[in-house]
N, C-alpha and C positions, 0 to 999 in steps of 0.2 A: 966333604962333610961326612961326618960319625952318626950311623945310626945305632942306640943302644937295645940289644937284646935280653936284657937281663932282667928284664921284670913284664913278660909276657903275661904275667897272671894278673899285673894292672890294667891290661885291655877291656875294656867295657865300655856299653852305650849309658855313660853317666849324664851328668848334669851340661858339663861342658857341652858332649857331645849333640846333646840335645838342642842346648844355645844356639850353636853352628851349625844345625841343621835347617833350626827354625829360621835364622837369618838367614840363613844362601835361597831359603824359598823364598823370602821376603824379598832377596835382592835381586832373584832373576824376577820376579817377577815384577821389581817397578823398573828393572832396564831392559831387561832381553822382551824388547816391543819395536821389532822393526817396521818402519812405512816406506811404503809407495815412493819411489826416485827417480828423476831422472839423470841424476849421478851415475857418471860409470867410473871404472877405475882410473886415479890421477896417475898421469904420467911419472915414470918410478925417477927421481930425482938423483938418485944415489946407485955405487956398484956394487951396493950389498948381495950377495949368495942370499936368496929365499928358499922354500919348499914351495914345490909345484902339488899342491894337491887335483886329483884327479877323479871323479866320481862319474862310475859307470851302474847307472842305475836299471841294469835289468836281473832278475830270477825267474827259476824256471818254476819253482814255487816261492810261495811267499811264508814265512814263518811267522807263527800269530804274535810271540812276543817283540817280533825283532821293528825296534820305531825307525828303521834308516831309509831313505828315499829311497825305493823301487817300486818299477812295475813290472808285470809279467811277460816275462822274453818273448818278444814277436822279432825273427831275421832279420827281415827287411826294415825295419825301424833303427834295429840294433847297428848291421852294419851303413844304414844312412848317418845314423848315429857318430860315430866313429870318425865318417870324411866330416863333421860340424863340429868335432870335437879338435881335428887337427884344425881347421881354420880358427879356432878360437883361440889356440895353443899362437898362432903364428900373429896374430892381432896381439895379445897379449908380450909377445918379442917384440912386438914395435914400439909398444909403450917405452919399451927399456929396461922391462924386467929380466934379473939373471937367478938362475935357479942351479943348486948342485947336488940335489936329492927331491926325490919322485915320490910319492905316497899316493898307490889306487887304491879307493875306498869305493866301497858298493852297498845297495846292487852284489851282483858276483861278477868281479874285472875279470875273474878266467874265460866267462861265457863263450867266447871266440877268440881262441887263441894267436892267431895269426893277423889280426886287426890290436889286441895287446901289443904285439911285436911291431908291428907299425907301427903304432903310437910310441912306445920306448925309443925306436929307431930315430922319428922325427924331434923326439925332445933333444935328447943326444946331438943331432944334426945342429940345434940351434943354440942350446945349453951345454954348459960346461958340469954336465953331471956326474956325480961322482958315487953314488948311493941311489937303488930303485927298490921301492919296498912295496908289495902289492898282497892283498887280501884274497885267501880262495877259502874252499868250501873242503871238506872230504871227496865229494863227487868228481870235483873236477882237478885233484892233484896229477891222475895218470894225465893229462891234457898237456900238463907243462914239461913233459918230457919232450915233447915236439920240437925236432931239430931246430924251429923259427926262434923257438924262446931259450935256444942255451945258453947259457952265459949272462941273458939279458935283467935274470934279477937279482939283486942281493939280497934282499929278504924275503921271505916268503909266511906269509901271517896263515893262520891255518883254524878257521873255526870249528873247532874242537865240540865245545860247550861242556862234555862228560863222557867219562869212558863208564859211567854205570847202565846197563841194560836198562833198568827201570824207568830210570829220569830220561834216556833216549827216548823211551815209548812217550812218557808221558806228555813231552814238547815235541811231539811229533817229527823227531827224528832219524828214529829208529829203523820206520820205510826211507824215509829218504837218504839216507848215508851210508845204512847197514849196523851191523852191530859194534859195541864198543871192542870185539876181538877187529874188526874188519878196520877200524876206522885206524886202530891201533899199527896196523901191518901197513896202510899206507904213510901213515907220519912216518913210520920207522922206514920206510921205501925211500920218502922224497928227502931227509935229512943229510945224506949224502951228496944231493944234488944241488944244495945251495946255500952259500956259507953261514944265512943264517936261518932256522928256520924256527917260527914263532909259535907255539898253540895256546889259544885263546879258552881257557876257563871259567865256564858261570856256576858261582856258589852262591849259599843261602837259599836256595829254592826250597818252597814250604814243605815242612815234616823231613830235611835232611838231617841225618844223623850226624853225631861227629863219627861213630866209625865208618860211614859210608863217605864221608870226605878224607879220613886216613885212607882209605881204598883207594879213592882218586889219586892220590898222591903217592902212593905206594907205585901204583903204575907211573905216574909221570918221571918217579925217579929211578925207575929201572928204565925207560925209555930214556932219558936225558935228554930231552930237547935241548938248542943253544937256550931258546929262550921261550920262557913261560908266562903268560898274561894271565892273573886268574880277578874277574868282576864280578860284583857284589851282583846280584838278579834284580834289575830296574823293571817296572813297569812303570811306561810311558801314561802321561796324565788321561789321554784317551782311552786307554782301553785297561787302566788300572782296575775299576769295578769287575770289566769281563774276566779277567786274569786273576783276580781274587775271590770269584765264582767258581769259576775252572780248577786253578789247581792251589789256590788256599793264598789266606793274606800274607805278607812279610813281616817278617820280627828282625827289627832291629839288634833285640836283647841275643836272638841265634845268630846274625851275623858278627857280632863283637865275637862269640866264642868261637866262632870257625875260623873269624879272621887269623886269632889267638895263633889257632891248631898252623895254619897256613905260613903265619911267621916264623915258629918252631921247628916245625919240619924241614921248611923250604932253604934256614938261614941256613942250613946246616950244610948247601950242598952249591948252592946259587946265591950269587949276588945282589943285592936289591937294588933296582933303577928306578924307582918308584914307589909308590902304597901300593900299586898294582903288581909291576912287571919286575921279571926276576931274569937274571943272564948266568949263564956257567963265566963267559968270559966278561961281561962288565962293558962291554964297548958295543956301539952297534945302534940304528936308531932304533926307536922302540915304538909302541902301536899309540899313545899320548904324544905326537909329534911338536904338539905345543907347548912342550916342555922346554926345549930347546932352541925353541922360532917363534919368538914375539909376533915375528910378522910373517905370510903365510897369501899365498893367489890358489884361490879355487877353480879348477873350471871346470865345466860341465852340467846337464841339467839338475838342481838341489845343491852347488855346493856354496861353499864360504869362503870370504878374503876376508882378513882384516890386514888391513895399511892403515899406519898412522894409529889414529882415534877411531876408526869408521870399519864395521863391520860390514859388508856386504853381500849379497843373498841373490846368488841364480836365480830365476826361475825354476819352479817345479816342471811347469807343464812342457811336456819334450815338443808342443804344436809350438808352443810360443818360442821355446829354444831353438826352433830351427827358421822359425818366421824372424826375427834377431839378427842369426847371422846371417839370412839371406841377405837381409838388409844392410850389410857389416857393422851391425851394431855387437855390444858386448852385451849378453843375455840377462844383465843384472837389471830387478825389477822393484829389490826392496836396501833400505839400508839404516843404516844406526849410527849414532856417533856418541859417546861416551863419555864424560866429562874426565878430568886427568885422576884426581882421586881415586875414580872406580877403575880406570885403567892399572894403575897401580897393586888396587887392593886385589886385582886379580891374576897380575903378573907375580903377587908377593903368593898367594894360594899354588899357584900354578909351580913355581919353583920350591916351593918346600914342598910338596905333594912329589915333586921330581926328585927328589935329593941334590937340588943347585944350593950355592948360597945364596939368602935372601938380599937383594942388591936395591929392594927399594927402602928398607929402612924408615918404617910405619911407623913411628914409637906409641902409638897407643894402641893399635892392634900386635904388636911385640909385647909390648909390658902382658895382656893380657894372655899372650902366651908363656910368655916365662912365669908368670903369677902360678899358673895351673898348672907347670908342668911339661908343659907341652915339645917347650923350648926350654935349653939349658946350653949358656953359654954361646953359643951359636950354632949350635947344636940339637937334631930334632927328636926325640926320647919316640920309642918305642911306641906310649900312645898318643905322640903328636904323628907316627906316622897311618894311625889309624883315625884320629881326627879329619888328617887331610884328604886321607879314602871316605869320609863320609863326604866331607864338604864339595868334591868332586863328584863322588855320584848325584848330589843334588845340582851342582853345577850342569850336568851330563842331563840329568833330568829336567830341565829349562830348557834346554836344548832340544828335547823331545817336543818339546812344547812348540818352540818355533818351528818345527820339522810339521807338526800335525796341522799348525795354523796357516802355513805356506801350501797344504795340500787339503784346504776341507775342503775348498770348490773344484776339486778337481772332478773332472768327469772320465768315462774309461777314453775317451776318444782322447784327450789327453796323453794319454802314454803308446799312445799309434803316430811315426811321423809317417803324415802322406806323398807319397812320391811327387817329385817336381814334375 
């Protein structure tokens, strides 16, 4: 599939844009409502290759904007943790699931490194893996040099967020990671040490310039990372008023024009694998992993499966995760099941926001694509590829929404498991 660069200066938060905004709210919010189940996952019927996703939800701090399940790194929780997580990996073998690519999501999966490496070891043991892709921090890149984990990842995802001084202080990074020179010297460190390595970009944050994102970008391309993720700045539906108190509300109208800057600079040097994610070489999985896997087994406390039609939802609380698998039960406590339609209309979102071809073939959510532009030919124009980065952030943001509504009763004793 062809994406056209030639008319960079049609990108804007127009009318369309707006339509597909207003709907994707509308529509996570009359599906994305999962309940109470005591469904766990069906036995896998088929030898299809899935992704293993993997979520290890602990930090050692927590960051105000960031909506993803964690709580605050206690050891002993963490490495109890760990031996519940391979027993669920090994239940989940028995169903019949076969998986050939790993994605750790956090939390920080670096936290302990040597309990990572056992868990990659065990996957491998029982899967036919062929791709491990796992998410750190700046703090903890020197970690992964640790003779237990050589070899053991192929991607390494790296949250970056800004290499500007300012925007570090003002998201309270600045103490925690060091300065955009510091953070800078380790990406450029651990690049060599693993074939692919990813850093993760948040733009649009309030009062950014466009030369203060040429600046970003100026650094990213004397650095060269393989591959560069840069996301629009979401606040999550919880704590959107706090966050637009704090450091100022979001402008759609400024993110259209950065995006602009973003595909101008970026085409010129990197490949695009998405709205988001950019590669030198074009191959590689990338940090949207459901772009390429319809179907997908989460495990761990907070994550996600969808099989089939039917979403389904770890548990948050790490008491009840570990109460669960005492019991060799699978942790799953909530779930959804989608009618085929909406399954569609969002495997067809999902693949055009990837640059797949579209293989469900909507004809009147297409017609309305091509009508505006968006599509052309089979083919996704320039601002249909900024369309689909809206319609996915709000996607993403619905998402926030089940993350916050899965953890309002949590209490702290919650993210403590207590010894056997």
């Amino acid at each position: 599939m062809i994406f056209y660069y030639s008319d960079h200066s049609k990108i804007e938060f127009g009318f369309i844009e707006k339509i597909a905004s207003v709907t994707m709210q509308w529509a996570v919010k009359k599906y994305l409502h999962l309940q109470p189940t005591q469904n766990s996952l069906p036995p896998s019927s088929d030898q299809t290759p899935r992704l293993l996703y993997i979520h290890i939800p602990f930090c050692l701090t927590l960051c105000p904007y960031c909506s993803f399940h964690k709580f605050r790194f206690d050891e002993p929780s963490a490495l109890r943790y760990f031996e519940l997580l391979h027993q669920e990996m090994r239940m989940v073998h028995a169903l019949g699931y076969r998986f050939d690519s790993i994605y750790f999501g956090g939390g920080t999966t670096t936290i302990l490194p040597r309990e990572l490496a056992k868990t990659i070891d065990l996957a491998k043991s029982l899967f036919e893996i062929r791709e491990v892709s796992c998410e750190s921090d700046p703090q903890h890149i020197g970690d992964l040099e640790d003779a237990c984990l050589r070899g053991k990842i192929d991607r390494l995802s790296i949250g970056i967020q800004s290499f500007d001084n300012d925007t570090l202080k003002q998201i309270g990074r600045y103490k925690k990671f060091g300065s955009a020179d510091e953070q800078y010297a380790k990406v450029k460190k651990a690049i060599p040490l693993f074939p692919i390595v990813n850093i993760d970009i948040i733009y649009n944050y309030p009062h950014q310039s466009e030369e203060a994102l040429h600046r970003e970008i100026d650094t990213i391309l004397t650095l060269r990372p393989p591959q560069v993720t840069f996301y629009p700045l979401m606040y999550a539906p919880g704590i959107r008023e706090s966050l637009s108190k704090r450091w100022g509300s979001l402008s759609d109208t400024q993110e259209a024009k950065l995006y602009r800057i973003i595909l101008e600079r970026m085409s010129a040097v990197y490949t695009e694998r998405s709205s988001w994610a950019w590669s030198l070489e074009g191959e590689g999985i990338i940090d949207e992993y459901v772009i390429e896997r319809s179907e997908y087994v989460g495990i761990g406390s907070g994550a996600f499966s969808f099989i089939g039609d039917t979403l389904y939802a770890n548990t948050f609380s790490l008491q009840e995760y570990a109460e669960a698998l005492i019991h060799k039960q699978l942790p799953i406590t909530h779930s959804l099941t989608f009618p085929s339609h909406a399954i569609r209309q969002y495997r067809m979102m999902v693949e055009l926001f990837g640059r797949s071809a579209d293989r469900e073939h909507l004809w009147i959510e297409n017609l309305f694509l091509k009508l505006f532009g968006r599509v052309h030919d089979g083919k996704v124009s320039t601002r249909g590829t900024y369309l689909f980065s809206v319609m996915m952030r709000e996607f993403y943001n619905g998402m926030d929404y089940v993350r916050e509504t899965m953890r309002r009763d949590l209490k702290n004793e919650d993210g403590i498991i207590r010894p056997r």
